[in-house]
N, C-alpha and C positions, 0 to 999 in steps of 0.2 A: 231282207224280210222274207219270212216264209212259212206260209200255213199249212198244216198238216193233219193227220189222222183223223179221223173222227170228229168229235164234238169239242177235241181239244184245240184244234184251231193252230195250234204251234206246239211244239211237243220242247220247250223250255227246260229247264231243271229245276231242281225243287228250290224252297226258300232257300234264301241263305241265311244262315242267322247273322245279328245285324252286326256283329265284331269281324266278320269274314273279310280274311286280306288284309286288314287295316293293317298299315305300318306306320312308326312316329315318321312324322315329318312337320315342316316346319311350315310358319301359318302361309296361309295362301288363299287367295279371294277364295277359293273352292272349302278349303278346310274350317273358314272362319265361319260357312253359312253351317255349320253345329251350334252357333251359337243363334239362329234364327229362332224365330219365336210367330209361330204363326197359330190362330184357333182351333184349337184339337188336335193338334198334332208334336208330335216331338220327332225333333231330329237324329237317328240315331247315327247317321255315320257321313261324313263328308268328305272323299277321296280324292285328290288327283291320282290321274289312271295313263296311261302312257300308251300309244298307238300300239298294235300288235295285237298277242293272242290272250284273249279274254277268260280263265279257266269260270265256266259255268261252275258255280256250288253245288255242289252233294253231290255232282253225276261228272261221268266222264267225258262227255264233249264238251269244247271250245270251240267259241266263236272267234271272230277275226273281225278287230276296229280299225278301220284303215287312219282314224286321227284320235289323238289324245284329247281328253274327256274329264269332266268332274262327275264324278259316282256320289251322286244323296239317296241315303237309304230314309225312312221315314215311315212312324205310324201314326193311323192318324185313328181318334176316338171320339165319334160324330154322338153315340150313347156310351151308359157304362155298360153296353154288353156288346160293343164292339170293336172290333179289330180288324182293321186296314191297314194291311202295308205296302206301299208304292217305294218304287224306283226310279230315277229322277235322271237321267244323263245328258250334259250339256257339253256338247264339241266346243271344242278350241277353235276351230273353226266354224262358225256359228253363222247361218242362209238368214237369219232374221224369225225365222218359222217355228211355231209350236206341233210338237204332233204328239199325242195322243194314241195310245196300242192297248187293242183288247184283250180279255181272257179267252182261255180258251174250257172247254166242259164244265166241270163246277167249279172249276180256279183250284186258289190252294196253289198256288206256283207264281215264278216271273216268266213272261216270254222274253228269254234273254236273247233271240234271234232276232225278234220286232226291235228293241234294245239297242243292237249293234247296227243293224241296219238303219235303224231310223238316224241315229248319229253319224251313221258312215255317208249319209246323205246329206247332212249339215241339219239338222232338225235337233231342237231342242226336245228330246223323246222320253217319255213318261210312260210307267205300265205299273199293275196292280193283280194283288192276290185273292182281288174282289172278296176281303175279307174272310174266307172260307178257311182260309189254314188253319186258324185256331180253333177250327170245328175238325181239324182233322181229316180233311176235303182233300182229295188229289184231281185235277180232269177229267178222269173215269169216274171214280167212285166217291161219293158224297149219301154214305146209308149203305148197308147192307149186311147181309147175313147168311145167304144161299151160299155165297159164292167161297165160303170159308175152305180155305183145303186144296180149292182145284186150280193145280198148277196155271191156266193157260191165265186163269183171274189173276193171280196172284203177279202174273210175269205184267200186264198189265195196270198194275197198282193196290190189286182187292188187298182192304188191310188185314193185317194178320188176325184181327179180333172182330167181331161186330158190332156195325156203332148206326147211329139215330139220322147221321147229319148236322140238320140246322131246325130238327123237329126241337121243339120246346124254345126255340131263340126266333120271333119274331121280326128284333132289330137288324139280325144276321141275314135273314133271307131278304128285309129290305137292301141292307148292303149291297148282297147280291145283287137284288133287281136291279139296284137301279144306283142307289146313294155312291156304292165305293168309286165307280168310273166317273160321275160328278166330282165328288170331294179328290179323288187325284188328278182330276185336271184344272176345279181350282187352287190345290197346293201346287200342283207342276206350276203352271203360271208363276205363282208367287216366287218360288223356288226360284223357276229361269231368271223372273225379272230383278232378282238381289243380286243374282250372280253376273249377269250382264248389265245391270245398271238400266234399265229399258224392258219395257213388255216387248212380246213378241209381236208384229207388224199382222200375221197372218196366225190362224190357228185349225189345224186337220187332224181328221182321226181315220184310222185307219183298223178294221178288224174284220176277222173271217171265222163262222161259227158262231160258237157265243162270242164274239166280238163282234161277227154283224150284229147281234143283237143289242150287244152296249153300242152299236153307232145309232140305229134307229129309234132305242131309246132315248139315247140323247138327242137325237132329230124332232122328237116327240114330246119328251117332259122338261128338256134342256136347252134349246135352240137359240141361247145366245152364249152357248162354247164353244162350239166350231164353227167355222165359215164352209169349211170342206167337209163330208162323211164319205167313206167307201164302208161299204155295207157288204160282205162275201158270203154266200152260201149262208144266210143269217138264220138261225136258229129262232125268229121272233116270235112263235108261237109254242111256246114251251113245256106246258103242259101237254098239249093235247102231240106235241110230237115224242115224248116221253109215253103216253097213252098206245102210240103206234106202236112204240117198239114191243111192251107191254104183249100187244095183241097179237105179234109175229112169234116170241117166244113161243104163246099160249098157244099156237096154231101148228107151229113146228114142233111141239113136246107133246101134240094131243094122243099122237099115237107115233110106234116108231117107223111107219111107211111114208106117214109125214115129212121124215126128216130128211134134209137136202146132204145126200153124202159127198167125200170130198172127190173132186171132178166134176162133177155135176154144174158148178154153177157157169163153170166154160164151155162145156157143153151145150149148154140153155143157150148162152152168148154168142156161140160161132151158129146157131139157130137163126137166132134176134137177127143178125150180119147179114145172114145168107139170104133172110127175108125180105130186109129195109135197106141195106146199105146203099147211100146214093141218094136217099129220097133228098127234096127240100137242098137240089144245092151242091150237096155231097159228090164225091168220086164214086166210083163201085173199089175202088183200093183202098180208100179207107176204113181202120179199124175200128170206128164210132160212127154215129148219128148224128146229123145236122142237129136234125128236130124230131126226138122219139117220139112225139106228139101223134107223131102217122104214121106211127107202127102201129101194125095190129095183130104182131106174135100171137098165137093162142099155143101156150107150154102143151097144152092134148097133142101136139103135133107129135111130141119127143115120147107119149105115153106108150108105155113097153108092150108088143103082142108075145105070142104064146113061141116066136120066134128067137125072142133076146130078150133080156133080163139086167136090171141095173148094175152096175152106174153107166152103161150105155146107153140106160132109156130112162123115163120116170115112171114110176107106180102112181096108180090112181092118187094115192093121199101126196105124193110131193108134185104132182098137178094140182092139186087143189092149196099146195101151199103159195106156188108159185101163181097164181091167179090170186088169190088171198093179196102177195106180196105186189102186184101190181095196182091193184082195185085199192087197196087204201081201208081203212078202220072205218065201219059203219056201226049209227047204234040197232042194235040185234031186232028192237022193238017196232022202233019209229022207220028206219031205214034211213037215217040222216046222217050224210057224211061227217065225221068231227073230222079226218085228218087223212091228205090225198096221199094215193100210194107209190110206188117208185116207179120210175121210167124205166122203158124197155131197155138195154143196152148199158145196162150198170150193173150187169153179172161177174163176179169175180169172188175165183177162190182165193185170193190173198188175203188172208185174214188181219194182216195188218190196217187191212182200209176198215176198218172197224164197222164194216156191210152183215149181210145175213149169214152167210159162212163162218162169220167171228160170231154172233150173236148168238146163234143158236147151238152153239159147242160149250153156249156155261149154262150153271144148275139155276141160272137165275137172273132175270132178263138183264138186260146193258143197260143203264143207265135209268135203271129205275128209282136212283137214288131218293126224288125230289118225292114218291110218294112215304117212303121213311117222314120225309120231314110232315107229312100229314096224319099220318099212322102213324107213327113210331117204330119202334121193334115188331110189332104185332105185324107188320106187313110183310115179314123175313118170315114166320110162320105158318105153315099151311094150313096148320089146324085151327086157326083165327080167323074170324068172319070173314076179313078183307084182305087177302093177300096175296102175292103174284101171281099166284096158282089158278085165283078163284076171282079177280079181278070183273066186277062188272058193267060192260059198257053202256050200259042203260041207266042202272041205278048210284052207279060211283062216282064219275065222271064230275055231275056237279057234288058233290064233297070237297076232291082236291082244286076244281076252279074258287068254291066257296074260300077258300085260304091263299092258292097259290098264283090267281091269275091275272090278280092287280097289282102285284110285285113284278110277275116275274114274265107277261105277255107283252110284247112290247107291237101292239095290233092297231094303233089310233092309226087311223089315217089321217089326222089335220093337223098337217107339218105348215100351216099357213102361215105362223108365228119366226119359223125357220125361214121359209118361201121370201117372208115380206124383208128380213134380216138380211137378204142376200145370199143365204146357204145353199150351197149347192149339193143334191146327191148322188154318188155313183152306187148302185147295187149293181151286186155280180153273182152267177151262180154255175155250179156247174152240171151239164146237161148228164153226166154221170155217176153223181153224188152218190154214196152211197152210206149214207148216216140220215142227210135229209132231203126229202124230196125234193126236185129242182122247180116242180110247178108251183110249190109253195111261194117261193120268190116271184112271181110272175103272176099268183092271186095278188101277194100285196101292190106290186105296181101297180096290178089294173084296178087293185080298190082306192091308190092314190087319185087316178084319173076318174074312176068315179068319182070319187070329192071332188077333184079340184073343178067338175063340171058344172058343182051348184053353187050358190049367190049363199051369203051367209046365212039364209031365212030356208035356204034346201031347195029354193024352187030351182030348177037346172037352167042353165042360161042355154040359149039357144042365139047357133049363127048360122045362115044358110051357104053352108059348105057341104061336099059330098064327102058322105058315110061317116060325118062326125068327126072327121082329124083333126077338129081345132081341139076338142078334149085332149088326144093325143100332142100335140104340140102347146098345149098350155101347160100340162106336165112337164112335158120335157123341157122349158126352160130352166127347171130349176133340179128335176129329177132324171135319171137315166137307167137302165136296165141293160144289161150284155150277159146274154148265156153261152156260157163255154163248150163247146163241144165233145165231148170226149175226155173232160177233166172231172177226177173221183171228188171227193171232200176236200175243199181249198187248194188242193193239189193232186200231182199225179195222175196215172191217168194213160189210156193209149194216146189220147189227143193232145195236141196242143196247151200249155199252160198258160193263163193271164200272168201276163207280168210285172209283177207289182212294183216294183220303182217307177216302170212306164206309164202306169196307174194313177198312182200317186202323183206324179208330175203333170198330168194331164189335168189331173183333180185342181191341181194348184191353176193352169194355167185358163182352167175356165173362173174360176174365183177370182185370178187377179186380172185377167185380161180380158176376160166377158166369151171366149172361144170354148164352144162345148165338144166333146168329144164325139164321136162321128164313128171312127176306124177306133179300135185298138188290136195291136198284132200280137196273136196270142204265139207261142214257138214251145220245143221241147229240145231241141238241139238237134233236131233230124227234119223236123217240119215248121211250117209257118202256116197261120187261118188268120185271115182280118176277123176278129169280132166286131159284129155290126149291132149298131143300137136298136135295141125291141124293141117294135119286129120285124124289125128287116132280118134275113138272114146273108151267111156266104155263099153263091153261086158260082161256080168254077164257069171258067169262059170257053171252056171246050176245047181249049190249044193251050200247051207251056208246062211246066213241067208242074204236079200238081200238091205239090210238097213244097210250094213258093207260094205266098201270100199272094205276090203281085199279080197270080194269075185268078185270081177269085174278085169277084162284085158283088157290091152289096144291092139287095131286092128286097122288094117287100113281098115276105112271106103270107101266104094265103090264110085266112081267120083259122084255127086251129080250136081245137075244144080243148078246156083248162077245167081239169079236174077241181072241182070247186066248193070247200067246206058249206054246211050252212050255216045260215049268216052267225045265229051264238056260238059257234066256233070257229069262227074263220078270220081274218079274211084267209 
């Protein structure tokens, strides 16, 4: 399994259509479930699939199943203006386990890499196009209009023509929200247990991106589908992190001194290093930050004298974008935070990590799709009241929550129904994200623990213990948090990577055996970091070589300041 880019969470290959590969063959417990009949759904294709190499549809990578498989394709039509299509793969070798794999951006795709891995693990493994394709929807792009023409869009996904989204389809954005990851893990189910004779004993979901946010969703509207959730770099407050990027475009195109040219944002980075490195734990050899939380770069450092001139230094305007980029989206009026801004030590000109460097090189913000679906076309326009250009954070704001933020925000905090079920959750993020802020995952835990401190009536229980940790240990029976050090969006990264099979398995073995996770050792094939459970951090023990896990200890990290929405926007 493997989470990637940006908001896409896993960079999969497009649909297949649903006659793809199919050869005759002769009936077989796999082939016969075409003949399955379940509500809203039709089955279009039922395969056996042979160990080896997998060719992904429409695109040119393949994955690699290490066991033989039955491939169900299937859509499923919850209204008559929707369409969901799921994926269904059940090993020949079969662990007893359901699992559940997220989307990644606006969908429109299968993660065919969640797919192989989750059955190369023995799991019964399920994934969805979270209904978006037949809007025309790809990861990136889901609405748009700017971006017609410019190659780096286009290499990216921008469609060839301009389209709306899921503006004018209602049912489609519920899909989205929330309905498709439901209805294909109650068809997966169904699915597995014809073909196996037996439901599955155990059932986990696993997603990073918009996949953390179908896990949380489900932790929230759905909490008798999984026993396990892993929640990554979760995207759960969606509007208003759309609104962010929004504001970074608008800040970076105000004028062109503004603009962060290429080298610059390494520059900024080996600055960030030079300043913090070590803090919280850390080496001084390391190429990340424990906990940028205690950084306190100020980009004026790098601002250019009458000495030297950029891309060696910043200009006034690309200090004010990078302070901009730090501090996070505020409304212009009130002065109230809607959405916190990025950590120090997450500068990189790789435009592939789909960061500020990728963002600010198109004509037209990333991933501004979902206000299309409020606006329509008019928001591709500049000459139209409301549109990317002219976007404003005071007066706009609630508009698109007025439509999109009860579909599509996945912010309750009372996971109590899940909690009582037995579910357990793992969130993870990474401390150098560079799509979504990493404190955002680390507001929601701590507004789980706020809930879980009060009595159903709100009044807060109280026990006389110091500094309040039974809060924190009441959460963590059933919730956990691990921030990555040095890892970009789901992956990659100078630091260490979580690694998710280890994950996964750990997910499982606090679920079936009652043992919660503690350590997880994050590795990139050159180094090793125990991720320690929020908020403890890793502290190197001052001897051993320091590119080995086993020289690092877990501590608790001293209270830190979390950049913090207000409350109508947050948590």
């Amino acid at each position: 399994m493997n989470c990637r880019l940006s908001l896409i969470g896993a960079t999969a290959g497009l649909l297949t259509t649903i006659a793809f590969g199919l050869m005759p063959a002769a009936a077989s417990p796999c082939t016969n479930l075409s003949f399955l009949r379940l509500k809203d759904t039709t089955i279009t294709s039922a395969t056996d699939w042979p160990k080896g190499t997998f060719p992904i549809p429409n695109s040119n990578p393949q994955t690699t199943v290490p066991t033989a498989f039955c491939r169900v394709t299937a859509t499923l039509t919850p209204t008559s203006d929707s369409t969901v299509h799921i994926e269904v793969w059940l090993p020949e070798a079969w662990n007893g386990r359901f699992l559940g794999t997220g989307g990644g951006g606006f969908g429109g795709v299968f993660n065919y890499v969640e797919l192989s891995g989750g059955v190369g693990s023995g799991f019964a493994t399920v994934n969805s196009d979270l209904g978006t394709f037949s809007s025309g929807c790809n990861p990136n792009y889901c609405g748009t209009a700017g971006n017609m023409g410019n190659q780096l869009a286009e290499e990216s996904g921008a469609p060839a023509n301009p389209t709306t989204g899921l503006y004018g389809h209602p049912e489609r954005i519920k899909d989205f929200g929330y309905r498709a990851i439901h209805l294909m893990t109650l068809r997966g189910k169904e699915i597995a247990k014809a073909f196996y004779q037996k439901k599955a004993q155990t059932a986990y979901f696993f997603g990073c991106s918009e996949g953390g946010r179908n896990g949380l969703m489900e932790a929230q509207r759905f909490p008798e589908d999984y026993n396990g959730i892993i929640a990554g770099d979760a995207a759960f407050n969606r509007t208003h992190l759309h609104m962010g990027g929004v504001d970074l475009w608008q800040v970076t195109h105000a004028t062109p001194g503004n603009f962060i040219l290429p080298g610059q944002m390494t520059l900024i980075n080996k600055a960030v290093l030079a300043q913090c490195v070590g803090q919280d734990g850390g080496v001084t050899t390391d190429q990340f930050l424990t906990d940028p939380r205690d950084c306190r770069f100020d980009p004026k450092a790098l601002q250019c004298t009458s000495a030297n001139l950029p891309p060696t230094c910043l200009t006034p305007g690309q200090v004010a974008t990078m302070r901009n980029y730090y501090a996070g989206l505020f409304d212009p009026v009130t002065g109230e935070l809607i959405y916190p801004g990025y950590e120090r030590g997450n500068e990189t000109d790789d435009i592939s990590q789909g960061g500020l460097a990728y963002q600010e090189r198109l004509p037209e913000p990333f991933y501004d799709g979902v206000f299309y679906w409020v606006f329509g076309s008019n928001f591709g326009i500049p000459s139209s009241p409301i549109n990317y250009t002219n976007f404003d954070f005071h007066n706009d704001v609630d508009k698109v929550d007025d439509v999109l933020a009860e579909p599509l925000n996945a912010v309750s905090t009372d996971l109590s129904k899940f909690r009582e079920r037995g579910g357990k959750l793992i969130m993870y993020h990474g401390w150098a994200d560079t799509v979504i802020p990493s404190q955002s995952s680390i507001n929601y835990f701590n507004a789980l623990v706020r809930h879980d401190s009060h009595d159903e009536d709100g009044i807060e229980q109280v026990r006389f213990e110091p500094n309040g940790d039974y809060k924190l240990r009441k959460t963590q029976e059933y919730a956990r948090l691990f921030m990555v050090p040095g890892m970009y969006h789901c992956s990659g990264g100078p630091g260490p990577n979580l690694p998710e099979v280890d994950t996964l398995m750990a997910l499982v073995n606090w679920v079936e055996t009652g043992v919660a996770p503690e350590i997880i050792i994050a590795t990139n094939g050159v180094m090793s970091r125990p991720l320690c459970v929020f908020p403890k951090v890793a502290k190197y023990k001052g001897s051993g070589n320091s590119n080995d896990a086993i020289n690092f200890i877990c501590v608790t990290d001293e209270p830190d300041f979390n950049q913090t929405p207000t409350p109508q926007y947050g948590p």
